[in-house]
SEFI-152298 format. One record per residue (C-alpha): x, y, z; residue number from 0. Coordinates in steps of 0.1 Angstrom, whole numbers. Layout:
BEGIN
+-------+-------+-------+-----+
!     x !     y !     z ! seq !
+-------+-------+-------+-----+
!     X !     Y !     Z ! NUM !
...
+-------+-------+-------+-----+
REM end
This chain:
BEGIN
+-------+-------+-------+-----+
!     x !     y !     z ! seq !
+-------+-------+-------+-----+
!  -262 !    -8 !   248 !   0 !
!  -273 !   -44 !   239 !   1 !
!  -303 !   -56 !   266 !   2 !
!  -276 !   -83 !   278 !   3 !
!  -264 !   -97 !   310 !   4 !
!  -229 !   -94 !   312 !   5 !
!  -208 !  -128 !   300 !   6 !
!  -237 !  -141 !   289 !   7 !
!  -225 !  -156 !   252 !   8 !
!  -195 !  -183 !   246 !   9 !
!  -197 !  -168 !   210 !  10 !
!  -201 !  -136 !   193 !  11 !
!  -200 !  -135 !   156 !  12 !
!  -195 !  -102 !   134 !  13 !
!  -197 !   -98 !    96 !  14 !
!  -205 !   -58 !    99 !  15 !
!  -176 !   -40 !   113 !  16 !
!  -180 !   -13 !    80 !  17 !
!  -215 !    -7 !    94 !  18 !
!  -208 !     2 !   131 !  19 !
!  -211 !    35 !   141 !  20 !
!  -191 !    35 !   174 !  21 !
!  -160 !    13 !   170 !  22 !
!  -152 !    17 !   203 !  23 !
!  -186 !    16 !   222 !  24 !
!  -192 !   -15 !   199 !  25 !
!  -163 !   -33 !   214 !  26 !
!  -169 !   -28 !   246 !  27 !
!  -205 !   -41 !   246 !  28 !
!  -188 !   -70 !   229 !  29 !
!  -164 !   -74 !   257 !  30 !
!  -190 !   -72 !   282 !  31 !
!  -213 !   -95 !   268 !  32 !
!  -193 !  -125 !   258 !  33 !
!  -177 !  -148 !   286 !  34 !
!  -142 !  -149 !   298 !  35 !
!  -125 !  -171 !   272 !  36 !
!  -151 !  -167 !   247 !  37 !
!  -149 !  -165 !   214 !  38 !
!  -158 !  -133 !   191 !  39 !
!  -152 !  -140 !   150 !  40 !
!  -157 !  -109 !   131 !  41 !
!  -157 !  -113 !    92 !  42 !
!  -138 !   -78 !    87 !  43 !
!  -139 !   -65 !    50 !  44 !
!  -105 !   -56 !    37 !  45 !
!   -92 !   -24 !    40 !  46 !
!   -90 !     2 !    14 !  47 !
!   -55 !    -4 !     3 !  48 !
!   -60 !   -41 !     0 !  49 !
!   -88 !   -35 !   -24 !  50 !
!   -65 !   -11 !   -40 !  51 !
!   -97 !    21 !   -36 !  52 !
!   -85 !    53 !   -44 !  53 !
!  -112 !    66 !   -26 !  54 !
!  -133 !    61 !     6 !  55 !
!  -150 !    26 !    13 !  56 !
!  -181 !    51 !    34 !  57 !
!  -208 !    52 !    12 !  58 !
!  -249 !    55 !    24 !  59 !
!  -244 !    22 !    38 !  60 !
!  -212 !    20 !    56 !  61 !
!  -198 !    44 !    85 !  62 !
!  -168 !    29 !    88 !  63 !
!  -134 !    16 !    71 !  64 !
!   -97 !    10 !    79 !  65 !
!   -67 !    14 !    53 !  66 !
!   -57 !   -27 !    58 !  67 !
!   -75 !   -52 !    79 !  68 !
!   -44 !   -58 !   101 !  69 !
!   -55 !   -18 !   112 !  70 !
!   -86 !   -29 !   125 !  71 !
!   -75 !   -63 !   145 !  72 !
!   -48 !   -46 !   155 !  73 !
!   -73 !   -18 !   172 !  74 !
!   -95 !   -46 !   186 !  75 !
!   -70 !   -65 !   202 !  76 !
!   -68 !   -30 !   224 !  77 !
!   -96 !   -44 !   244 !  78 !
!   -80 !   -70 !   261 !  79 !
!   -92 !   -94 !   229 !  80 !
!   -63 !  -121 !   219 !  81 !
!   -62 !  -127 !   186 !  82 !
!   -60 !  -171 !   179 !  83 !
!   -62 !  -170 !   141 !  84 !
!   -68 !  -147 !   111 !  85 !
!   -76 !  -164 !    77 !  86 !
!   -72 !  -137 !    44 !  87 !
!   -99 !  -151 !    23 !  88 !
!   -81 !  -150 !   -13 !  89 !
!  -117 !  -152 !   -31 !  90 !
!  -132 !  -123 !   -19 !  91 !
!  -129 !   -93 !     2 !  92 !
!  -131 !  -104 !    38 !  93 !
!  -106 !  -117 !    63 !  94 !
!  -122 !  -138 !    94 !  95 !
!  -102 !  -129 !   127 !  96 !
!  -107 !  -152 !   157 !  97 !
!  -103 !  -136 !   194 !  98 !
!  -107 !  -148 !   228 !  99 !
!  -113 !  -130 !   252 ! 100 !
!   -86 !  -128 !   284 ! 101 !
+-------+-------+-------+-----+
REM end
């Protein structure tokens, strides 16, 4: 639980999806927290098939991966987040997903 008034932020800004423990919890602090047509940009690692890993992205660092990145917008537009733009970085491995929220 972040120590956070509800729609409190215009912006929320990500680039550690892979180290979140609680996808889901995670989300919905993020919904809570940023205003009604706010804006959340998560810098989301590619998946696992777009890096073309045999085997799991979880190491002692990360808690967390997704076969290909569309999986993982695809799961946080679940919480009433509308994705506006998704840019595939071709020089390295991250994608930047743009949501508002409704």
């Amino acid at each position: 639980y972040l120590k956070c008034n509800n729609d409190a932020f215009d912006l929320v800004y990500c680039n550690t999806l892979d180290h979140v423990y609680d996808m889901s919890l995670f989300l919905k602090e993020v919904y809570r927290i940023v205003k009604t047509q706010g804006i959340i940009i998560f810098d989301i690692s590619k998946g696992k098939l777009e890096r073309k890993l045999e085997e799991s992205m979880v190491g002692p660092f990360e808690t967390y991966e997704w076969i290909h990145s569309m999986d993982l917008i695809e799961y946080i537009m679940q919480f009433n987040l509308t994705l506006l733009k998704n840019f595939d970085k071709k020089l390295n491995e991250n994608v930047t997903a743009i949501f508002i929220k409704n």
